[in-house]
C-alpha positions in Angstrom: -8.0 19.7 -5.5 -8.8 19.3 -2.0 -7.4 16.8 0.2 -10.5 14.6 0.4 -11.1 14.6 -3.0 -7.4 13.6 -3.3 -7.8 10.5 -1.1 -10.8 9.7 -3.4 -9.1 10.4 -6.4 -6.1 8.1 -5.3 -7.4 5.7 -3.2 -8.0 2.3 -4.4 -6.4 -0.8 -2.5 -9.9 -1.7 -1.8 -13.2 -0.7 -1.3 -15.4 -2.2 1.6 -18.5 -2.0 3.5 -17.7 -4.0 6.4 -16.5 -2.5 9.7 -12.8 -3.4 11.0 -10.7 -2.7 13.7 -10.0 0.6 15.5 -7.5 2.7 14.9 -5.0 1.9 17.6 -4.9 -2.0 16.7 -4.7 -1.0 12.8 -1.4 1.3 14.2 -0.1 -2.2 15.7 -0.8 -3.7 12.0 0.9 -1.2 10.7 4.1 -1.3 12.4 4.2 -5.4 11.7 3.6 -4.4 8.1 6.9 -1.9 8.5 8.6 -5.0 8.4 7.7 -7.1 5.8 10.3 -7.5 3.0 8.3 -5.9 -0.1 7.1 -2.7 2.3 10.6 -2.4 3.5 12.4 -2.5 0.1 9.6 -0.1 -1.3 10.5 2.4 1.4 14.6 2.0 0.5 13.6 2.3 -3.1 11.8 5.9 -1.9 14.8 7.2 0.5 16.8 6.2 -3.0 14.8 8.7 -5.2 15.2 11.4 -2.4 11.9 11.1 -1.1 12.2 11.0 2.9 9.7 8.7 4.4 9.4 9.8 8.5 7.7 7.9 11.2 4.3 9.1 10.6 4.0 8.5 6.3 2.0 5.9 7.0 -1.2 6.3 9.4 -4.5 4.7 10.6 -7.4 6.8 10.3 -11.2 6.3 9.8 -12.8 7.2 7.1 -16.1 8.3 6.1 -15.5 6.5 2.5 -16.0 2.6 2.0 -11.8 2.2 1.3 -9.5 0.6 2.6 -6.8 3.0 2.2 -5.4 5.5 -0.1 -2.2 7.5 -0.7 -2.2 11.7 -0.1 0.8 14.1 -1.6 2.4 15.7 1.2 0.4 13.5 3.7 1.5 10.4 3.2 -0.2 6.9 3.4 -3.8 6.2 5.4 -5.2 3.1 6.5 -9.0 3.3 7.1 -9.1 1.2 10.0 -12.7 1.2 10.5 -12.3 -0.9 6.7 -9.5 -3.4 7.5 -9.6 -6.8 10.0 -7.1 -8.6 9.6 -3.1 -8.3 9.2 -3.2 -9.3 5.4 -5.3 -6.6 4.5 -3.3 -3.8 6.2 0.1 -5.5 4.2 -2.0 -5.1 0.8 -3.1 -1.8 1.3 0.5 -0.4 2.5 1.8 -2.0 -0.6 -0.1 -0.6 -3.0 -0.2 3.1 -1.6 3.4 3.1 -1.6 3.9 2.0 -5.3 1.8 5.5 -5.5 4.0 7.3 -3.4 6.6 5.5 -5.0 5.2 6.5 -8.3 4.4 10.4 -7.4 8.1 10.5 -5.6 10.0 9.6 -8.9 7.8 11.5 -11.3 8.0 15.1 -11.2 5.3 16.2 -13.4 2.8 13.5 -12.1 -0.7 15.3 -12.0 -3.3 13.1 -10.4 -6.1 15.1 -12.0 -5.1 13.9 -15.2 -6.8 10.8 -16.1 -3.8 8.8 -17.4 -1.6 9.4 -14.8 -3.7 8.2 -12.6 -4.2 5.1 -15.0 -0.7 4.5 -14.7 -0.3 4.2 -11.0 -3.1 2.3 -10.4 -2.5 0.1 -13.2 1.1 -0.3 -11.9 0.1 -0.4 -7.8 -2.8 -3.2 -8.9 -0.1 -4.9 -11.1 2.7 -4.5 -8.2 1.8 -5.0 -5.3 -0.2 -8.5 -5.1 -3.9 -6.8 -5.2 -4.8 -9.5 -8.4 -2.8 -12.1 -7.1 -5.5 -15.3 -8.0 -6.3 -16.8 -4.6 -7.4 -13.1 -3.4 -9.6 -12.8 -6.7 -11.2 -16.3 -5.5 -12.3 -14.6 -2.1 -13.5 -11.8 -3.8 -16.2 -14.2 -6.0 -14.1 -13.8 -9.0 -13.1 -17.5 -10.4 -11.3 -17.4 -13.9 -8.3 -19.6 -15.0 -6.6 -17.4 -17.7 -6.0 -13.7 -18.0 -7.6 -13.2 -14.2 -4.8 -10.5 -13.1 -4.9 -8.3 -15.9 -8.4 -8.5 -15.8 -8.7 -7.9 -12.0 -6.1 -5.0 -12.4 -8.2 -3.0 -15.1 -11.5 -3.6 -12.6 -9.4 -2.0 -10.0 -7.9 0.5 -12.1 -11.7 1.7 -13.7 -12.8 1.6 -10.0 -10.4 3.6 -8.9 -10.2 6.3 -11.8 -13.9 6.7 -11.9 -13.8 7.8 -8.8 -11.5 10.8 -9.6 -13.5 13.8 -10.2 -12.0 14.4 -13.2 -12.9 11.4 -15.1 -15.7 10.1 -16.4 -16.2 6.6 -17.1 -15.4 6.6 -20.9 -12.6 9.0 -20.5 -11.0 6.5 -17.9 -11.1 3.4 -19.8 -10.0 5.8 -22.2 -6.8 6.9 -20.4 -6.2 3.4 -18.7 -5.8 1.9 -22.6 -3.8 4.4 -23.8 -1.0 4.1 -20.8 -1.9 0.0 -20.9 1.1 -1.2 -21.9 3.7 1.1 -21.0 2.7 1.0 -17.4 1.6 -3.0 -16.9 5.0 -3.3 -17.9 6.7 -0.6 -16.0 8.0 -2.8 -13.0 10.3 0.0 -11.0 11.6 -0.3 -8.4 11.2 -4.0 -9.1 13.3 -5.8 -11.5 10.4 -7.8 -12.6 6.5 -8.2 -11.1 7.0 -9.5 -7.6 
């Protein structure tokens, strides 16, 4: 699979169609996001699995795709900094690509062509890493009391799957059932959902 198609395939901390911020000033939101406490422990947690994490894993870039972000084997992490504004949004995205590099550093066999896989991680980045969290699903025009993460997290996840060339939509609500539970519930490298 080509690398594009790869950032399609795995990308999913948001999609967009507003303009943001160029790249050098997303590179300055980057390096503040270095040193939040949940980026910071997910990059420990990485070095721990023998994954090394250099200066340049994570990167601005601009894409040609309405994402915010997305996560590339043997590239690393982008930010799409013609997609992001503000500091918050930079955090988010770093966060959740890592709990897919996280994810495809502790897993050996992980193939993100395969449709449940790919479930998994998203269902476990969307989970992890704060995407669902209820005030950012009341900025995004979604207003429900009960059940709002897990439903926000399978909207991200179908999103996000869909968009993998080698799912379809019934075969990814498919695959994102079938891994459901064992992967909502998967918190590593955190003891419980942060």
């Amino acid at each position: 699979m080509a690398e594009e198609a790869n950032l399609k395939a795995e990308s999913s901390a948001g999609f967009s169609t507003r303009s943001g911020t160029t790249v050098a000033k997303c590179q300055d939101m980057i390096r503040k996001s270095l040193r939040t406490p949940m980026v910071k422990f997910l990059l420990e947690h990485m070095e721990r699995e023998g994954c090394s994490v250099g200066d340049h894993f994570i990167k601005p870039v601009e894409c040609d795709m309405s994402i915010s972000g997305g996560y590339v084997r043997g590239g690393g992490v982008i930010v799409c900094s013609d997609q992001i504004t503000i500091q918050d949004e930079v955090n988010q995205v770093v966060i959740h690509e890592l709990i897919h590099a996280y994810d495809d550093c502790r897993a050996a066999n992980l193939d993100w062509t395969n449709c449940a896989h790919h479930a998994c991680s998203e269902i476990r980045a969307g989970h992890l890493s704060g995407d669902c969290h209820y005030k950012r699903e009341l900025l995004r025009g979604y207003a429900k009391l009960r059940g709002h993460e897990q439903d926000c997290v399978k909207r991200r996840v179908m999103k996000s799957v869909i968009a993998n060339p080698n799912c379809s939509e019934t075969t990814a609500r498919e695959a994102m059932e079938a891994v459901w539970d064992i992967c909502y519930n998967d918190t590593k490298p955190f003891d419980r959902a942060p």
